[in-house]
N, CA and C of each residue as an Amber inpcrd file, in Angstrom:
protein
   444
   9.0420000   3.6760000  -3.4640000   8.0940000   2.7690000  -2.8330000
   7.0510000   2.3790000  -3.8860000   7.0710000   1.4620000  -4.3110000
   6.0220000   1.0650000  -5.2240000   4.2120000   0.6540000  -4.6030000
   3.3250000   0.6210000  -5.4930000   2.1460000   0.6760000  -5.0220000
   1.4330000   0.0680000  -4.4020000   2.2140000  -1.5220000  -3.9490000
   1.9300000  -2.5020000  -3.1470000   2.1590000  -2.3840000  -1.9450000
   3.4720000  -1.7040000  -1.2020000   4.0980000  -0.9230000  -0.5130000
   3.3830000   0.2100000   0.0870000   2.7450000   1.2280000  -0.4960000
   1.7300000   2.2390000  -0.2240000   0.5780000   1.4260000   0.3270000
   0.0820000   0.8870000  -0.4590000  -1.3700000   0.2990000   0.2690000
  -0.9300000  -0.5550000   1.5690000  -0.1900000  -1.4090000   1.5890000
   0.1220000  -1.9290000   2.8070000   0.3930000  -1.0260000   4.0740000
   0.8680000  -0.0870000   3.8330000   1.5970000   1.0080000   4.7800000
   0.5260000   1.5260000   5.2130000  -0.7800000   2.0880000   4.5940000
  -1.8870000   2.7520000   4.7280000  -2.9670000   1.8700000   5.6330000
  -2.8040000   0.7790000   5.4120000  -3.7370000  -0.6930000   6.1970000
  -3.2340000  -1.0100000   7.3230000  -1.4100000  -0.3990000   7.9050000
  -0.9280000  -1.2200000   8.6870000  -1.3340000   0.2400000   9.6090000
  -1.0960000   1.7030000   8.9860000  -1.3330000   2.9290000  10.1230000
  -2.4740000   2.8980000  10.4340000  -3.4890000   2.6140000   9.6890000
  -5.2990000   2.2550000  10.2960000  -5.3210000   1.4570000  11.2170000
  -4.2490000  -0.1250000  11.2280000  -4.7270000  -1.1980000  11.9230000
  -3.7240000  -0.7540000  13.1660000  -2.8240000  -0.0980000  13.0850000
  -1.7600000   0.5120000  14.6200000  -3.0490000   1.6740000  15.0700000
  -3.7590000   2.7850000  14.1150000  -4.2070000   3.9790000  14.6920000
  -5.5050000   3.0650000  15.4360000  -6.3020000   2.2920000  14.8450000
  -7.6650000   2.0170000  15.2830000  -7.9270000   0.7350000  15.8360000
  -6.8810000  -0.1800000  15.7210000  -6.8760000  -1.4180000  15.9260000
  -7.2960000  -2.7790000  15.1910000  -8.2490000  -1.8620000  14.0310000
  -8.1600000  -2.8620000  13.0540000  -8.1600000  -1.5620000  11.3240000
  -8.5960000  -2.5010000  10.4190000  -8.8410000  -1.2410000   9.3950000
  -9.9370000  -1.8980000   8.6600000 -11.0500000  -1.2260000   8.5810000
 -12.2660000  -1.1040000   7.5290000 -12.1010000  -0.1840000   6.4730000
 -12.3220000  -1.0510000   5.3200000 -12.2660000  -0.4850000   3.9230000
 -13.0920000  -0.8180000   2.8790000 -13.1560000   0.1040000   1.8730000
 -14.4180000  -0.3270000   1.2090000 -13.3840000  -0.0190000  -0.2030000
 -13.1180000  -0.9670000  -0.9630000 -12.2290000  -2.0030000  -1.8060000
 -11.7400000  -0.6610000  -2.7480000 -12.8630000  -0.4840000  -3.2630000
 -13.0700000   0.1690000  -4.3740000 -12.7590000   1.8530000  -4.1750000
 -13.2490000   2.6030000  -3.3850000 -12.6670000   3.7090000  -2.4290000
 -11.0970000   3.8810000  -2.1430000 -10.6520000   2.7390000  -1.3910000
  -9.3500000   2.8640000  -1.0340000  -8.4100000   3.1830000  -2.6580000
  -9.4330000   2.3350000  -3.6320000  -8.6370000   2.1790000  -5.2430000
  -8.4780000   3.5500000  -5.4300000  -9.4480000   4.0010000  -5.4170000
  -9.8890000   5.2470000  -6.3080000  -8.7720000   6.4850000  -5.1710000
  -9.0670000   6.1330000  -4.1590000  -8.2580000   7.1440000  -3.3010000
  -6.4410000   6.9600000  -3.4990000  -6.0240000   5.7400000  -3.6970000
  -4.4390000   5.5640000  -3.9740000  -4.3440000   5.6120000  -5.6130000
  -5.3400000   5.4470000  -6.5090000  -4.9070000   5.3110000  -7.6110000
  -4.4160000   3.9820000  -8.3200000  -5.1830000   2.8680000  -8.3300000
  -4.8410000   1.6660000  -8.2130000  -6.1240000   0.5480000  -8.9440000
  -6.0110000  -0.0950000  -9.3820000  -6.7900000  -1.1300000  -9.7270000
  -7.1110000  -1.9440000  -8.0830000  -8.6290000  -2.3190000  -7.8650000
  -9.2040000  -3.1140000  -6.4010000  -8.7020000  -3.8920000  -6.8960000
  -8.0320000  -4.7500000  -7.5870000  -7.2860000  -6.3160000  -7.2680000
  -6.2220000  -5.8720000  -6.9130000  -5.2290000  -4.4530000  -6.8160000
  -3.9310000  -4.5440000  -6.5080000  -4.1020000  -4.5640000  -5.2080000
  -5.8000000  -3.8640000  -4.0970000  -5.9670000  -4.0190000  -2.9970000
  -6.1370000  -5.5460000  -2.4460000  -6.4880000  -6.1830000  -3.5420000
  -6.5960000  -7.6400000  -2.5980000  -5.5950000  -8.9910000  -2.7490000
  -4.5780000  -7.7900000  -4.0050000  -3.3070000  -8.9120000  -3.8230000
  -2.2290000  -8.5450000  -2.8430000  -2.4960000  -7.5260000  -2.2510000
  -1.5970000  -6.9610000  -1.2200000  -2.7000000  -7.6630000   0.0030000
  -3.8710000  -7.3510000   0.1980000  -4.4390000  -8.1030000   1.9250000
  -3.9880000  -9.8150000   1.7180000  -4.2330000 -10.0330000   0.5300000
  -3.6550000 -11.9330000   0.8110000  -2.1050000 -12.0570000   0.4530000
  -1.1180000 -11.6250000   0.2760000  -0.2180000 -11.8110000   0.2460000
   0.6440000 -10.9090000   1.3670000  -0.4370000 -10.0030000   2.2660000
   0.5310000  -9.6370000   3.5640000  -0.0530000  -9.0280000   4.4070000
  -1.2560000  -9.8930000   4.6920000  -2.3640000  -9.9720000   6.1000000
  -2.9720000 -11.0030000   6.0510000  -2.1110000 -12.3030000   6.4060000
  -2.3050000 -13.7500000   6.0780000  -2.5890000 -13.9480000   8.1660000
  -2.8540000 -15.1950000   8.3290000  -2.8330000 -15.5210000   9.2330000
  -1.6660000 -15.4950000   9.6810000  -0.7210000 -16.3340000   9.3820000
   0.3620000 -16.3630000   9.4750000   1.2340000 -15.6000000  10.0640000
   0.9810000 -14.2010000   9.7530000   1.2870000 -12.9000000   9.6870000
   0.5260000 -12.1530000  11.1510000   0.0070000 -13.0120000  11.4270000
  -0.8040000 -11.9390000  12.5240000  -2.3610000 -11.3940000  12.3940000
  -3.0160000 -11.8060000  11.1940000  -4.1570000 -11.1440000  10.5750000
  -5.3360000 -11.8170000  10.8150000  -6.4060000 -10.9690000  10.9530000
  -7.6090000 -11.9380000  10.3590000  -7.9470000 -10.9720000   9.7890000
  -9.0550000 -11.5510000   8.2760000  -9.4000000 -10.8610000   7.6170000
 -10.9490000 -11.0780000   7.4420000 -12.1050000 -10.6060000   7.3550000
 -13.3630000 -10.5710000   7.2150000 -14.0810000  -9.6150000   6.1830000
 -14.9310000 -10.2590000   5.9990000 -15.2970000  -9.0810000   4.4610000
 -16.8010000  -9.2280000   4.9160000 -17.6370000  -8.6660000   4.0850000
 -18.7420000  -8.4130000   3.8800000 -19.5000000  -8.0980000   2.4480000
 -19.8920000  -8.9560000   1.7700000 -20.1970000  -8.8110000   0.2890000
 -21.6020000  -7.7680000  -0.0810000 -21.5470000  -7.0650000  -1.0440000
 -22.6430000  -6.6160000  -1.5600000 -22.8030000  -5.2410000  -1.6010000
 -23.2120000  -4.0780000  -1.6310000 -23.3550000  -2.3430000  -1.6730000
 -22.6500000  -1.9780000  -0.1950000 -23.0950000  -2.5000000   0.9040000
 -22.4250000  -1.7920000   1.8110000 -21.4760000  -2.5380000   2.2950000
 -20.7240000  -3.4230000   1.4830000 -19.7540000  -4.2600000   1.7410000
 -18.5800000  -3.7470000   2.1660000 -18.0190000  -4.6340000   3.1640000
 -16.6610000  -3.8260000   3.3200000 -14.8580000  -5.0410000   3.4780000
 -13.8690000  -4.9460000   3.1460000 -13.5280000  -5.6180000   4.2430000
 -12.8600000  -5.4280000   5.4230000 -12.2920000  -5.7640000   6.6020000
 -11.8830000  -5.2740000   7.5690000 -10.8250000  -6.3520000   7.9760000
  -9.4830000  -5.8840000   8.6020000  -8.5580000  -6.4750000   9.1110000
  -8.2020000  -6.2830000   9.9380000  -8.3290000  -7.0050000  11.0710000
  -7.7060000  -7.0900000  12.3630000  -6.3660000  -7.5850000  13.2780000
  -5.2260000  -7.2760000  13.7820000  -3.8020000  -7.7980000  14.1190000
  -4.5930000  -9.0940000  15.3370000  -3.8390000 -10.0490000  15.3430000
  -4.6260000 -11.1800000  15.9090000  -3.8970000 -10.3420000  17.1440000
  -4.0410000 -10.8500000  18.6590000  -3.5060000 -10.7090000  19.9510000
  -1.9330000 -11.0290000  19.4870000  -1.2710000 -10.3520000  20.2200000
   0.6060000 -10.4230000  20.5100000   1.1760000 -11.4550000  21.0230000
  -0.0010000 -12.2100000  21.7030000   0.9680000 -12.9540000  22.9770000
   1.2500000 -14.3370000  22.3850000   2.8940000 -14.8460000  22.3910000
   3.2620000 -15.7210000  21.4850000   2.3780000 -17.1260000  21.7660000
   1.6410000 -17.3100000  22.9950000   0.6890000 -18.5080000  23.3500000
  -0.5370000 -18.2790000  22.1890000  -1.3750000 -16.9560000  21.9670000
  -2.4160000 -17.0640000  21.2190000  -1.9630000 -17.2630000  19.4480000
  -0.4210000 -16.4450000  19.4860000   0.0000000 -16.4270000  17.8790000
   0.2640000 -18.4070000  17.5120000   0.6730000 -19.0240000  18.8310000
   0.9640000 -20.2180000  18.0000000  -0.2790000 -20.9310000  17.9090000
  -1.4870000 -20.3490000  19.1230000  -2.7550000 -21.6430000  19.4310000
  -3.1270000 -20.8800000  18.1120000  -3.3310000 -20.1730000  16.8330000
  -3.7240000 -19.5980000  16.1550000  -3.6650000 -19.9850000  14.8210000
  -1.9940000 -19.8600000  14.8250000  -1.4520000 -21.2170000  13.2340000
  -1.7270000 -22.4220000  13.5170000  -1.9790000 -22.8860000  14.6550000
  -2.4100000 -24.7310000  15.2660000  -3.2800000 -24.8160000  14.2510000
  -4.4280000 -23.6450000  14.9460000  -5.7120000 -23.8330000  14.8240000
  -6.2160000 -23.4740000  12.9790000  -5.0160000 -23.0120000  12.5200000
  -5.3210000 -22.6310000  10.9420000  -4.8220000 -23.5100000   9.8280000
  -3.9660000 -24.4970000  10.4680000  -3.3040000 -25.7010000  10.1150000
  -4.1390000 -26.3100000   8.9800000  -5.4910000 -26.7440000   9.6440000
  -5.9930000 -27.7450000   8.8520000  -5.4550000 -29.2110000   8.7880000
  -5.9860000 -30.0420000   8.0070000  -5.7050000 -31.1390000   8.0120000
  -4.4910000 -31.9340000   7.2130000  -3.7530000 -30.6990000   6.6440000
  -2.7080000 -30.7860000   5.5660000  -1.9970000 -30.0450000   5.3630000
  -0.7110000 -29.3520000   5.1840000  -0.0570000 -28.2540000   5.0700000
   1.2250000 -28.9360000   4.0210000   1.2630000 -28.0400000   2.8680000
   2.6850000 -28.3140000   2.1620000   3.9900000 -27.6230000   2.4830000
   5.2350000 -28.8420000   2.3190000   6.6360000 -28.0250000   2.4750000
   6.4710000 -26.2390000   2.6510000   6.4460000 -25.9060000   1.4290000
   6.2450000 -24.7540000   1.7030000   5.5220000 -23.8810000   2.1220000
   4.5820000 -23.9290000   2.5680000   3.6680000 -23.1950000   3.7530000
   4.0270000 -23.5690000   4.9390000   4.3490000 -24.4690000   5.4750000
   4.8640000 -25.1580000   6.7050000   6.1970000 -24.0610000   6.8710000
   7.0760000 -24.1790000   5.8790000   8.0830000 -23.4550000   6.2110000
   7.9310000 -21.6410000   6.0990000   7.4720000 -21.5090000   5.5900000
   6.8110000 -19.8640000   5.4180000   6.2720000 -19.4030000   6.3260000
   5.0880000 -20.3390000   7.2950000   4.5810000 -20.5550000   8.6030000
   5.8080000 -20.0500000   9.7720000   6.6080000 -20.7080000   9.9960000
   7.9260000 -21.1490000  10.4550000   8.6180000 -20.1680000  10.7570000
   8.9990000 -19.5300000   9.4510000   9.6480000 -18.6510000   8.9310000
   9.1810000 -17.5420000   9.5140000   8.0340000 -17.1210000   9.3060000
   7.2970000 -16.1450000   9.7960000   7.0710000 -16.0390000  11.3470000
   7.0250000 -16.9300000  12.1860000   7.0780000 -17.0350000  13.7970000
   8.8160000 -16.4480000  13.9200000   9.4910000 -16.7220000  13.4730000
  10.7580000 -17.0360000  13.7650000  11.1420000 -15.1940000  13.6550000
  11.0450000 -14.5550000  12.4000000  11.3260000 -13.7450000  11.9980000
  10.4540000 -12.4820000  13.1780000   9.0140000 -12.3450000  13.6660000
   8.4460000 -12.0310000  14.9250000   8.9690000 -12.4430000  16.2010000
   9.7810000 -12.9980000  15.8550000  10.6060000 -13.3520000  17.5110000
   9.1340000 -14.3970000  18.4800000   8.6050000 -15.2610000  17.4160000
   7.7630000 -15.9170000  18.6440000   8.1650000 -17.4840000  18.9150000
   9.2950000 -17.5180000  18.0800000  10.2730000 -18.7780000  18.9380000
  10.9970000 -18.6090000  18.5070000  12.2880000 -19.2480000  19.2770000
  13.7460000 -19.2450000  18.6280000  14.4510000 -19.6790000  17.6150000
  14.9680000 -19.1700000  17.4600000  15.9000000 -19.2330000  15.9790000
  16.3870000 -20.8710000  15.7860000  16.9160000 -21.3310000  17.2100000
  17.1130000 -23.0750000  17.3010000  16.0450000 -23.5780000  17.0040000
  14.6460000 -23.3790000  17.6540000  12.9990000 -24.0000000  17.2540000
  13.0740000 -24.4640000  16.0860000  13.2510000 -22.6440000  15.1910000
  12.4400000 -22.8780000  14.1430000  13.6490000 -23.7270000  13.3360000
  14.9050000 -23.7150000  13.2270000  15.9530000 -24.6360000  12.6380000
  15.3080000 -26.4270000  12.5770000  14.9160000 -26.4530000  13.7030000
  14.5330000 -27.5890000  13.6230000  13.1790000 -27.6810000  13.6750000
  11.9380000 -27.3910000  12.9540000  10.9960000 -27.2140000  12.7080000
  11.0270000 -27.2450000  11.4690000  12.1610000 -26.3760000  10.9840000
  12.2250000 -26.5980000   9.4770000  13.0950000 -27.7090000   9.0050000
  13.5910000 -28.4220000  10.0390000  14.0490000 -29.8970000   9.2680000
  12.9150000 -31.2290000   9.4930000  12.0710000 -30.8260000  10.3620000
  11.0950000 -31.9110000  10.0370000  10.2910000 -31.4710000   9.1250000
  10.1910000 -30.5810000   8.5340000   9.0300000 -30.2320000   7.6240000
   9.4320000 -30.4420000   6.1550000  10.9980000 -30.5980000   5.9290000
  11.8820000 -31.4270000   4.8210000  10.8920000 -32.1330000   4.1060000
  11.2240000 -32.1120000   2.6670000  10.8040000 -33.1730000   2.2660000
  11.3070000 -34.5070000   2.0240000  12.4750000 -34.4390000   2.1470000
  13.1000000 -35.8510000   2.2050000  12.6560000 -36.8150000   3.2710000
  11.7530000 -36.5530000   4.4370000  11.4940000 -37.5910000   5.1470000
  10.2330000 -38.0280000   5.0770000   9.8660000 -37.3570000   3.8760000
   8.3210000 -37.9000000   3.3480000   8.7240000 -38.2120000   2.1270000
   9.4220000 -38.8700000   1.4260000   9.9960000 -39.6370000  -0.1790000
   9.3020000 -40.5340000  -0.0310000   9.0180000 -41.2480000   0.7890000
   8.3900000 -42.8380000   0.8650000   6.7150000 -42.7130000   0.9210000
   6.2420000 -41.7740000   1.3770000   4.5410000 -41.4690000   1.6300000
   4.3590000 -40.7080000   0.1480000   3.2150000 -41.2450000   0.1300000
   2.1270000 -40.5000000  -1.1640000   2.3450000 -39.2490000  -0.9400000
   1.9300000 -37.9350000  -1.4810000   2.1050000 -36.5190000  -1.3440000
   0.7770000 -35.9030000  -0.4340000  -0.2710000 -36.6290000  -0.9970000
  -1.4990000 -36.3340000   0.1840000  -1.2700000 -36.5870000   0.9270000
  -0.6600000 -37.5420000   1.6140000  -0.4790000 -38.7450000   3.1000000
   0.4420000 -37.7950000   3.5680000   1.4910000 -37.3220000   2.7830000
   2.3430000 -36.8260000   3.1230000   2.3430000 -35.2960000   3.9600000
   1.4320000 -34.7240000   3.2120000   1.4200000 -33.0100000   3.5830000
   0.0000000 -33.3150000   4.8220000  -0.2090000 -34.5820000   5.1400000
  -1.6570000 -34.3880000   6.5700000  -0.3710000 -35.1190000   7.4070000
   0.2940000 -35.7700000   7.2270000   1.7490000 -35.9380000   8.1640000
   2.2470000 -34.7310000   8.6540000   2.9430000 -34.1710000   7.8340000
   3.5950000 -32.7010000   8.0220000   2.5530000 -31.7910000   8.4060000
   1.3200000 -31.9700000   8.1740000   0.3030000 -31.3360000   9.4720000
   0.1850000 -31.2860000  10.7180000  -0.0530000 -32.7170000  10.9310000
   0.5300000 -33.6320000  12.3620000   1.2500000 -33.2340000  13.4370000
   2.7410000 -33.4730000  12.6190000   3.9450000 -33.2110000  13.1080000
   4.2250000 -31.4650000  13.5560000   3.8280000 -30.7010000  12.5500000
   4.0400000 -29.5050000  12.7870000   2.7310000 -28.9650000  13.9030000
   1.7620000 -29.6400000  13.9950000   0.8750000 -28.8280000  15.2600000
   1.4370000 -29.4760000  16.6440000   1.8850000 -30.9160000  16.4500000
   2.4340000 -31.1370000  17.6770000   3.4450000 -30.3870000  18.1780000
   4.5510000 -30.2790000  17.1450000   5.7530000 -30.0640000  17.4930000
   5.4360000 -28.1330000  17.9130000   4.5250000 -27.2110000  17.5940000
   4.0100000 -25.7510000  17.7710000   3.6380000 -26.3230000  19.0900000
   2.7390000 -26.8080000  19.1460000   2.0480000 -26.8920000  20.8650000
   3.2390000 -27.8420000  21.9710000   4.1410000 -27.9820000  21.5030000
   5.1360000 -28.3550000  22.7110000   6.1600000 -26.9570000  23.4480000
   6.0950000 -25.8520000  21.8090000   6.1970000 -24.5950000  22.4400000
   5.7650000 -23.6360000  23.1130000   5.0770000 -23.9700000  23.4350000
   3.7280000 -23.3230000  23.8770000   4.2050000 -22.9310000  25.2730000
């Protein structure tokens, strides 16, 4: 199990034992043996929204940050990525998005098939790439809130 693996495992038994997990960056380092950036390339690369997460910090001496599992219920997980959308999303976050509902069982495997063919880039060749990824914004919050 490598050390990215450990820290994740340790964040996910805090956030199952307590419901969320508070940590203080530098502590958790010193306690796994680790450089604090290997702690915060593991919370953004796998306690994303996406994923189920929110994450909140607190800067300065008694700083901390803390992660919380968003609610279960597949109505709040999708009003959640709607709502994290923004005004633009690229191919690949759209599909990673996607990917990630699909793989949680919070829509079906047919959904997300075709969720991930409108989010193609071949049907944006003709639009600018900005125009393009607030399209594929669009499209993908409508097409989430019809599952709903």
């Amino acid at each position: 199990m490598n050390i990215s693996d450990v820290i994740a495992q340790m964040l996910l038994e805090m956030i199952n034992r307590d419901g969320s997990a508070e940590i203080r960056r530098n502590e958790l380092a010193d306690r796994i043996g680790c450089v604090p950036s290997q702690i915060n390339y593991v919370i953004t690369s796998r306690f994303t929204p996406e994923q189920g997460f929110v994450v909140s910090s607190r800067r300065g001496g008694g700083g901390y940050i803390r992660i919380t599992r968003i609610g279960c219920d597949r109505g709040g997980i999708i009003m959640h990525l709607v709502n994290s959308i923004g005004d633009s999303i690229d191919e690949k976050t759209a599909k990673v998005n996607i990917l990630n509902l699909a793989e949680q069982n919070f829509i079906e495997k047919a959904d997300a098939r075709m969720l991930l063919a409108a989010m193609g880039g071949s049907g944006y060749r003709s639009v600018p790439r900005a125009a393009a990824d607030a399209v594929r914004a669009g499209i993908l919050k409508q097409m989430l809130l019809s599952l709903r």
